[in-house]
C-alpha positions as protocol buffer text, in pm:
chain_id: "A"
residue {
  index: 1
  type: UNK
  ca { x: -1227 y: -9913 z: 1578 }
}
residue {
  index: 2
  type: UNK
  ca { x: -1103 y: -9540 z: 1570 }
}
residue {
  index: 3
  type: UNK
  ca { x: -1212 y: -9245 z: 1405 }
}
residue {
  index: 4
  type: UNK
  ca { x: -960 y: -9336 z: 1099 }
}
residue {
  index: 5
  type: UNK
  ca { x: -1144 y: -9686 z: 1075 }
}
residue {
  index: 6
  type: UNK
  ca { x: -1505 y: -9512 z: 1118 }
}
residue {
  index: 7
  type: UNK
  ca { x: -1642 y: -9495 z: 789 }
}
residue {
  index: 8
  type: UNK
  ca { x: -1587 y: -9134 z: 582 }
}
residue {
  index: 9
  type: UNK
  ca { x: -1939 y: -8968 z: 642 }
}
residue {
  index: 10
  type: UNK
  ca { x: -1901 y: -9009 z: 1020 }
}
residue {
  index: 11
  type: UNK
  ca { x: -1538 y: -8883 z: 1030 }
}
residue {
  index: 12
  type: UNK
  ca { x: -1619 y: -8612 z: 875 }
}
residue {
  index: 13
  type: UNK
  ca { x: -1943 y: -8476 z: 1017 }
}
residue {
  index: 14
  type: UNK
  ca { x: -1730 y: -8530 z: 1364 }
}
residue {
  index: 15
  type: UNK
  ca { x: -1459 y: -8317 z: 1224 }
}
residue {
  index: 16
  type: UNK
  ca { x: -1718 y: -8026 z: 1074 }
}
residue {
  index: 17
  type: UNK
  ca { x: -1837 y: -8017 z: 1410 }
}
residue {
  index: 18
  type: UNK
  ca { x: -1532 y: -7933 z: 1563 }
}
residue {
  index: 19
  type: UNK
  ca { x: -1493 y: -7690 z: 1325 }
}
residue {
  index: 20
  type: UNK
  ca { x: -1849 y: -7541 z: 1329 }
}
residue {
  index: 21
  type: UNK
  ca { x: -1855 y: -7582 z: 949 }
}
residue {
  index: 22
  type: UNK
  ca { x: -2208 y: -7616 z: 884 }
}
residue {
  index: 23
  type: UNK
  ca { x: -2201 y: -7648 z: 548 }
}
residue {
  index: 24
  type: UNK
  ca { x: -1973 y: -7994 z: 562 }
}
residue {
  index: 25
  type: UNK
  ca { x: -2192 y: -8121 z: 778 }
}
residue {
  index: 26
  type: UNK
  ca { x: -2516 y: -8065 z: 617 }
}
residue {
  index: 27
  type: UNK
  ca { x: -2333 y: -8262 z: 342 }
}
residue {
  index: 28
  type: UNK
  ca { x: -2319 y: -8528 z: 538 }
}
residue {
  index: 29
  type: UNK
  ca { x: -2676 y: -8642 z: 560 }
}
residue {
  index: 30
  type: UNK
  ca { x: -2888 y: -8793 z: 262 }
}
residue {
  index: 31
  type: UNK
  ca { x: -3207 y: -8514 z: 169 }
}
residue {
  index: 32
  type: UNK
  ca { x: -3433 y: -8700 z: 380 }
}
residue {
  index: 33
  type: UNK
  ca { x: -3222 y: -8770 z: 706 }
}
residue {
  index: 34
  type: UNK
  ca { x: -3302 y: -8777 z: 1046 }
}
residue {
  index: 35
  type: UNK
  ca { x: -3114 y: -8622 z: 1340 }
}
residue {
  index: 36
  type: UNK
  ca { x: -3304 y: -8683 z: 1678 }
}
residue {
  index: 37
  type: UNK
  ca { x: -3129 y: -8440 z: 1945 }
}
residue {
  index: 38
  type: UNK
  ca { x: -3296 y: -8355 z: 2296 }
}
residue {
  index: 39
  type: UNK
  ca { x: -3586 y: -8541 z: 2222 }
}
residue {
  index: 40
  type: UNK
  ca { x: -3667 y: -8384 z: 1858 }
}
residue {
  index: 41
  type: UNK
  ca { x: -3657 y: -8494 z: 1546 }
}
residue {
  index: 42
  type: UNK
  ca { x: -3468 y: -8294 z: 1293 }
}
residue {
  index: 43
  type: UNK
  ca { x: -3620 y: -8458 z: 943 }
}
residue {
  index: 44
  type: UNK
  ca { x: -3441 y: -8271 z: 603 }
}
residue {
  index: 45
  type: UNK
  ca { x: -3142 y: -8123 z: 530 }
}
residue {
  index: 46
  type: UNK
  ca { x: -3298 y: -7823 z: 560 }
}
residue {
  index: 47
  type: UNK
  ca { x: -3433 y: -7857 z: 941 }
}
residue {
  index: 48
  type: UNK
  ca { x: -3055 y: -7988 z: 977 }
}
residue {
  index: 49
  type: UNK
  ca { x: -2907 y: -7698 z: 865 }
}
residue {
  index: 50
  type: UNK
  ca { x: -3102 y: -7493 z: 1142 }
}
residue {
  index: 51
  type: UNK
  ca { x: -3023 y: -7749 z: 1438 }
}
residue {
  index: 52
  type: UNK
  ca { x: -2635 y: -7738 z: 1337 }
}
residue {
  index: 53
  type: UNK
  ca { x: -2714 y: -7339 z: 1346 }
}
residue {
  index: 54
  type: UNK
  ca { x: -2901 y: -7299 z: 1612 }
}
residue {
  index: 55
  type: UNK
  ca { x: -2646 y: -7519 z: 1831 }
}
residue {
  index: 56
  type: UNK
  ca { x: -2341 y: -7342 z: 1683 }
}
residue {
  index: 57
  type: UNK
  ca { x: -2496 y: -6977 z: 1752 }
}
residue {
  index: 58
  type: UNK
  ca { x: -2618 y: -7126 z: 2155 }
}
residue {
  index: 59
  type: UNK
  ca { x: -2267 y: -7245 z: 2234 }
}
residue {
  index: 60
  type: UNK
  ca { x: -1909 y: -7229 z: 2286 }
}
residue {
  index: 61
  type: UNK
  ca { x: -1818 y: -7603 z: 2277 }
}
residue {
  index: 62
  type: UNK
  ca { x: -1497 y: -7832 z: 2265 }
}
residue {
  index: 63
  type: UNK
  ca { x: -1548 y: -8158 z: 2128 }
}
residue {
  index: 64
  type: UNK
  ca { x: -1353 y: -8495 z: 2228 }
}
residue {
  index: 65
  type: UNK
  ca { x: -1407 y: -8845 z: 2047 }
}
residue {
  index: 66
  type: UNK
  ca { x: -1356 y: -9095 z: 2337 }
}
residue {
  index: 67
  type: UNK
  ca { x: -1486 y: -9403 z: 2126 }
}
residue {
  index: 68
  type: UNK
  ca { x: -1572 y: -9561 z: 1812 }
}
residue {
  index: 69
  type: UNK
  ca { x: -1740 y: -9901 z: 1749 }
}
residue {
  index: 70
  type: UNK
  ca { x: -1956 y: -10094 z: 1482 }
}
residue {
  index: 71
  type: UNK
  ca { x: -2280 y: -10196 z: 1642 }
}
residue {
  index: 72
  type: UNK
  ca { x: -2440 y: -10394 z: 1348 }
}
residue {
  index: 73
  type: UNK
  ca { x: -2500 y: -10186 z: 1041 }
}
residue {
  index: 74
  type: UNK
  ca { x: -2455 y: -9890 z: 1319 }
}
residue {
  index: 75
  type: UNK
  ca { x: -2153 y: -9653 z: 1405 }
}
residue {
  index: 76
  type: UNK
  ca { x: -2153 y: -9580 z: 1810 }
}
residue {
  index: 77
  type: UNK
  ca { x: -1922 y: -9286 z: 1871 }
}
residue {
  index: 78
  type: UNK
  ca { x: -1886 y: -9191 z: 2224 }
}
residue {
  index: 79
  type: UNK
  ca { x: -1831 y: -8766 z: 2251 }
}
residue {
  index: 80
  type: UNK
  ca { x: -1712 y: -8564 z: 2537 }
}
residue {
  index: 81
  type: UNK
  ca { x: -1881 y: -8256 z: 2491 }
}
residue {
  index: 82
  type: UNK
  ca { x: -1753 y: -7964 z: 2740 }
}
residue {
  index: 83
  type: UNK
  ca { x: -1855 y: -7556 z: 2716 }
}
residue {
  index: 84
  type: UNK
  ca { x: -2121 y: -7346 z: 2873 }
}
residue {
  index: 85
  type: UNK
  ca { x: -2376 y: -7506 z: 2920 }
}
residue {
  index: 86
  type: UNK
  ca { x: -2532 y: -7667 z: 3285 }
}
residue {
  index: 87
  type: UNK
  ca { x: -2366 y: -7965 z: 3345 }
}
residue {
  index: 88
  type: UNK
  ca { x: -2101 y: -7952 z: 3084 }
}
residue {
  index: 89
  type: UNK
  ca { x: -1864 y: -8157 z: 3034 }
}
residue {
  index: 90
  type: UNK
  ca { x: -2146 y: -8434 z: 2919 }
}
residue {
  index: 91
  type: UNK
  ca { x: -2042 y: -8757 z: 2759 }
}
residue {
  index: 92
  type: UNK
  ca { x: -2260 y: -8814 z: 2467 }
}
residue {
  index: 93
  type: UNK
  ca { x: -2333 y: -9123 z: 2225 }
}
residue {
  index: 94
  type: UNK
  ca { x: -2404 y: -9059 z: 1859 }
}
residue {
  index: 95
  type: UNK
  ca { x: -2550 y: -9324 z: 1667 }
}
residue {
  index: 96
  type: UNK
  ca { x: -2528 y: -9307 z: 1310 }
}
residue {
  index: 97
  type: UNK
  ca { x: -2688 y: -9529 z: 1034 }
}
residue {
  index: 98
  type: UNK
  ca { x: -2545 y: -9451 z: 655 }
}
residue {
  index: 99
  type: UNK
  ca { x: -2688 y: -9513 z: 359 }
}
residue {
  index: 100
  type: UNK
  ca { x: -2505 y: -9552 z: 42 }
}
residue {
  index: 101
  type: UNK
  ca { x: -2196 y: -9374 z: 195 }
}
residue {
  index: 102
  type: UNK
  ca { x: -2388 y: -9075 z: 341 }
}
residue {
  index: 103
  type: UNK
  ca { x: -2565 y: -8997 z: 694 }
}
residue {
  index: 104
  type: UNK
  ca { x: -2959 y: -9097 z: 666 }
}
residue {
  index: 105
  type: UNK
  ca { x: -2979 y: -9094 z: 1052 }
}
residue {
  index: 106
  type: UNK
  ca { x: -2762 y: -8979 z: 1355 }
}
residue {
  index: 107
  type: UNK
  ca { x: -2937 y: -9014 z: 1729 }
}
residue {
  index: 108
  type: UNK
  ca { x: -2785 y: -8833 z: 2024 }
}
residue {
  index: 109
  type: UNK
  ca { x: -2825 y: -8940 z: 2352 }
}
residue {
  index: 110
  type: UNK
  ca { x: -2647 y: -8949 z: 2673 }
}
């Protein structure tokens, strides 16, 4: 699978992030998603908002989709995140679970 085969919600949250266009990628998620990122929980699109803020306004970052794969009902994308942070560049996974064509959960984790 590749980032054209991944399904639309997922493609386009990756590309928003690239992008640092908040706004597309809150409209990714359902109103009661989840986004667990260094060990917190994110819950609303409104706590969403402030993590894709708050990560935007800590960081210069360059983003690099190494893989894409269906796990089950899942989307696994592999990301090579590089900028300036310690121990950049880090390879991240990003699991995502849609419902009804939109982002109810995404899980990053190394």
């Amino acid at each position: 699978m590749t980032l054209v085969d991944a399904p639309e919600a997922v493609a386009t949250y990756l590309r928003a992030k690239t992008d640092t266009d908040v706004g597309t990628i809150v409209g990714c998620f359902t109103p009661d998603a989840v986004v667990h990122d260094e060990g917190r929980d994110h819950v609303g699109t409104a706590e969403i908002r402030a993590w894709a803020e708050g990560v935007a306004a800590a960081y210069t970052l360059t983003r690099t989709v190494r893989s894409v794969r269906g796990v089950g009902a899942a989307t696994v994308v592999a990301v090579e995140i590089a900028g300036d942070f310690p121990g950049s560049p880090v390879l991240l996974h990003h699991h995502f679970t849609l419902a009804d064509g939109s982002l109810a959960a995404l899980t990053i984790c190394p």
